[in-house]
N, C-alpha and C positions, 0 to 999 in steps of 0.2 A: 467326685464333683461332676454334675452334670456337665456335657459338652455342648455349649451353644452354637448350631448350626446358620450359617451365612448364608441367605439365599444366592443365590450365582444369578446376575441378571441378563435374562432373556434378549438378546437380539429383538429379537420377532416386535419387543416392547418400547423399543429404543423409538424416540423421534425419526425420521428420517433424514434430517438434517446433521444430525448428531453421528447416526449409524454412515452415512457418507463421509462424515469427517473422520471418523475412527479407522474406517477400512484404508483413506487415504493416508493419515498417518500411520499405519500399521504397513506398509507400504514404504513409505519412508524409512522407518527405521527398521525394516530389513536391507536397505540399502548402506546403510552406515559400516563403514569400516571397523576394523579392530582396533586402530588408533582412536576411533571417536571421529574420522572426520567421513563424509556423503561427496560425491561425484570427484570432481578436479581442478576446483578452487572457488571461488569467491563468486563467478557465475552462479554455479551450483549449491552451494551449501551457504548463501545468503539468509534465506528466508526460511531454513528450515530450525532454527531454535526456537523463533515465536510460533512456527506452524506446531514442533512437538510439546510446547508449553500448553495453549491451548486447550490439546486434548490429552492431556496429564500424565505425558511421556518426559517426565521433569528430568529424570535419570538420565534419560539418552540427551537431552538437550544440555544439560550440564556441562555431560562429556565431551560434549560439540564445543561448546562454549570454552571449555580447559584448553584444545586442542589449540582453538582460536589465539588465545592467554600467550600460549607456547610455540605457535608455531606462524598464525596469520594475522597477527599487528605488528606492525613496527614503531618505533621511538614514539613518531610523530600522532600516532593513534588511527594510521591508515591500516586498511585489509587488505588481504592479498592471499594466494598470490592470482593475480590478473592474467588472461593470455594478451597476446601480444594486441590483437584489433581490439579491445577494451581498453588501455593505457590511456587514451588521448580519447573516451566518449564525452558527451554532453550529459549522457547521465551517469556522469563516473560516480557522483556521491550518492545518488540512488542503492546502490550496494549497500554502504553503509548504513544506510539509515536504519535496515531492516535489520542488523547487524546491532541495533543499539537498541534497537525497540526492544528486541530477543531478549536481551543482555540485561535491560532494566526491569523488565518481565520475569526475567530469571532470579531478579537479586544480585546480579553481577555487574556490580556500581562499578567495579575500575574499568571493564571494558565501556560501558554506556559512555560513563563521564568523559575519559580519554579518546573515546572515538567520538562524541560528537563533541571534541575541542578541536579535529580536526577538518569537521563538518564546518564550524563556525569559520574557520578562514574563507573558504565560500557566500561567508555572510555579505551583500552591500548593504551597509548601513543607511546610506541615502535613499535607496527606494525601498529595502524592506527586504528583499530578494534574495536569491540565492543565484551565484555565477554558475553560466553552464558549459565551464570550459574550465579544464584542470592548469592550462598556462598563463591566461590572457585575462585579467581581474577590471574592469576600464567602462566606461560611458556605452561603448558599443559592444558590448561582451552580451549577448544573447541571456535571458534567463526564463525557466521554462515551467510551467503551471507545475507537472505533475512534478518535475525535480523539487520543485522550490515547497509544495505541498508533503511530497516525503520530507523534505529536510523539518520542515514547520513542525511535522509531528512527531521527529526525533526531539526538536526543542523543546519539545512539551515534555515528553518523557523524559527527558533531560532533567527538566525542571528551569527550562533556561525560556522564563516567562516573557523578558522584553523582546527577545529574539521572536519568540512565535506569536508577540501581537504584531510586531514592525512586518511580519510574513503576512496576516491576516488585512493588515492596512495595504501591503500590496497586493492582496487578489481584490481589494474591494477597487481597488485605482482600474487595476486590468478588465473589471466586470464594466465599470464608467465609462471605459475605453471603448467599450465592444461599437459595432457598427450596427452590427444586423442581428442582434439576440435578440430571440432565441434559435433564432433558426439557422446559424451558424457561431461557434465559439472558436474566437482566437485565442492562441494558447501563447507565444511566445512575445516578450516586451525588451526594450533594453533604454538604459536611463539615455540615449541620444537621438532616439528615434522615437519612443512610445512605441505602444502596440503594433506590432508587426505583422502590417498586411496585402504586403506586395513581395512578393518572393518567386526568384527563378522557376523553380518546380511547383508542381502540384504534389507540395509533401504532406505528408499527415502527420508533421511534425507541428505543422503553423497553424491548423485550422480543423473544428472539425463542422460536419453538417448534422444538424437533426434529419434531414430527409436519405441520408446515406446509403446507398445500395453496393456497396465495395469497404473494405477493413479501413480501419481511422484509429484514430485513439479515442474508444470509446470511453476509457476510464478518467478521462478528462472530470466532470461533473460529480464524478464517484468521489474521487481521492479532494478534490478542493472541498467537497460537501460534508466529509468527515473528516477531514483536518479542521474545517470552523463548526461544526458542531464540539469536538473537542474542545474546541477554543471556547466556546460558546460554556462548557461544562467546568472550565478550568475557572476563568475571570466571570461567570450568571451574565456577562455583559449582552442582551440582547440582539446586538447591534450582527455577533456573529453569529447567531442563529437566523436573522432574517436572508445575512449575506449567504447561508448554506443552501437554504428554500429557493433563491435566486437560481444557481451553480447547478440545483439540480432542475429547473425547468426544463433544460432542451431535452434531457434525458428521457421526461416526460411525454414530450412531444415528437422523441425518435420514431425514427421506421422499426419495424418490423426487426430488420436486419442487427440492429445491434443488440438486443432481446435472445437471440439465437447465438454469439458469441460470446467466446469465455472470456473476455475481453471486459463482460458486464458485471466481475466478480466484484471491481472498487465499487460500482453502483449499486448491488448489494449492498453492501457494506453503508455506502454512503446513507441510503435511504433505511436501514438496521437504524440509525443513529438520530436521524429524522424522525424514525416512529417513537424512540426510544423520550424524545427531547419536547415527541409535540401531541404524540398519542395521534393523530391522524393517518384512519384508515390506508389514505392512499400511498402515504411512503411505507408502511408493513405489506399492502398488496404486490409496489413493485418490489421489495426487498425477497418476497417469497418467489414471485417470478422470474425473477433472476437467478435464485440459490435453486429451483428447480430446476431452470436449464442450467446452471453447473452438474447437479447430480444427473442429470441424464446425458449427460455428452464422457462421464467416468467409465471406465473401462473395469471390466470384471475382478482386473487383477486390484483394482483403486487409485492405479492413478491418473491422471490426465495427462494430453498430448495436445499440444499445438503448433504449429508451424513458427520456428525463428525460435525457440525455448525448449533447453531441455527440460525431460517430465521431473527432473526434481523439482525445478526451479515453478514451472507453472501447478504441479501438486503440492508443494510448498504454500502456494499462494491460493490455492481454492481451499484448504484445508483452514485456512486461518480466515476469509472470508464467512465460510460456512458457520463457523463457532461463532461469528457476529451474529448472523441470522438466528442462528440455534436461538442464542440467548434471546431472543425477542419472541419466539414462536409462544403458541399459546397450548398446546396438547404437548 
């Protein structure tokens, strides 16, 4: 019998979007342990099963995901294990989210379902929201764009539909809220004050600027903008696609500075889903401009570094950015 020969495919051929995402996840999962589990807990090895899903590292993310099963849920459907200055954060369910996206990506319904039933106790039913405080559930309890946008698109992958339109109704109230958009977005609301716009510090927790020449939370626009285009693809309801084209204006209108930060991976992503939803040029142009300065700021070895995140956790997260892009690229 004849032996039919496999071509082996060529690097040199690969997309470039694709070839950065591979080398990043091959990166990854040299780091994985012999038990199946990546770094030193739930920091680190968050976001790295959707990241090795993605690029078709199904095996290694599996094992991660087993490890999880056996070792990092408990009863209540929380992860772990936490270090000590993560215990009491405001983005303590942000972990999880990523943790469930993985999981449902994976096929791994008992983790997804059971961890975001313990996402859902963070739910306020009254304004839509997600609580950004693991003690204090109440009228004045802070709740925060990007926490409350990760949780929404756990809901979705969930499949837990009235959760992630009650999510979508509250960014549309926060967007209503705004003062001065586009050219500065408040990010934080709580059901006894409204939008929150007078605060001690100059945090970059509350506010960010289009004209920014210092680090903010640029992913602010990113992650609201594809959390309701999702939305937008789940219920055809139009209404979340206009509010996504909104969310991503200031991004549009940013400096320089946030363009040059890895910071700009959700707006990637975000504007991936814009081109995806509306075919216009200009969300594919920024979506490619952004995923270029990811691949150009990657280090030889493939992964990335940034200040305040370990390289699991921020290669984790450019890896799985980039396959958003990928999928839209046209070569």
């Amino acid at each position: 019998m004849e032996t039919i020969k496999i071509p082996m495919i060529d690097e040199y051929y690969m997309n470039k979007f694709q070839k950065a995402r591979n080398s990043g996840a091959n990166w990854l999962e040299s780091q994985i342990k012999d038990d199946g589990i990546i770094g030193n807990g739930i920091t680190d090895y968050y976001k790295v099963p959707a990241a090795l899903q993605v690029a078709g590292k199904t095996q290694s993310a599996n094992k991660m995901i087993d490890w999880i099963r056996n070792f990092g849920m408990n009863e209540k459907g929380d992860f772990g294990p936490r270090p000590k200055n993560e215990i009491n954060s405001y983005w303590y369910t942000y972990y999880n989210t990523w943790i469930v996206v993985g999981a449902q990506r994976l096929g791994q319904f008992d983790i997804a379902q059971k961890g975001f039933e313990f996402i859902s106790t963070f739910w306020d039913k009254k304004t839509g929201g997600f609580f950004s405080d693991v003690k204090e559930k109440n009228s004045k309890t802070y709740q925060d764009l990007w926490v409350v946008a990760g949780n929404g698109i756990a809901a979705l992958y969930s499949g837990k539909l009235e959760i992630a339109k009650s999510t979508g109704e509250w960014m549309k109230k926060l967007m209503e809220l705004q003062p001065n958009y586009p050219q500065q977005l408040y990010s934080v609301f709580n059901e006894s004050e409204g939008l929150i716009t007078k605060f001690k510090t100059d945090d970059i927790r509350f506010v960010m600027s289009a004209n920014a020449q210092r680090d903010q939370f640029f992913f602010h626009p990113g992650i609201a903008s594809g959390f309701l285009c999702r939305l937008f693809q789940q219920t055809g309801e139009i209404k979340w696609l206009e509010l996504a084209k909104s969310y991503m204006i200031i991004a549009e209108q940013s400096s320089e500075f946030l363009w040059r930060t890895l910071r700009v991976g959700k707006v990637a992503w975000g504007n991936s889903l814009l081109y995806t939803n509306t075919k216009k040029e200009k969300y594919y142009n920024m979506a490619i401009k952004a995923a270029t300065n990811i691949i150009n700021k990657q280090t030889k070895f493939g992964f990335w570094e940034i200040e305040g995140m370990s390289k699991i956790d921020i290669t984790a997260e450019m890896v799985y950015w980039l396959d958003e892009v990928y999928q839209i690229t046209k070569d």
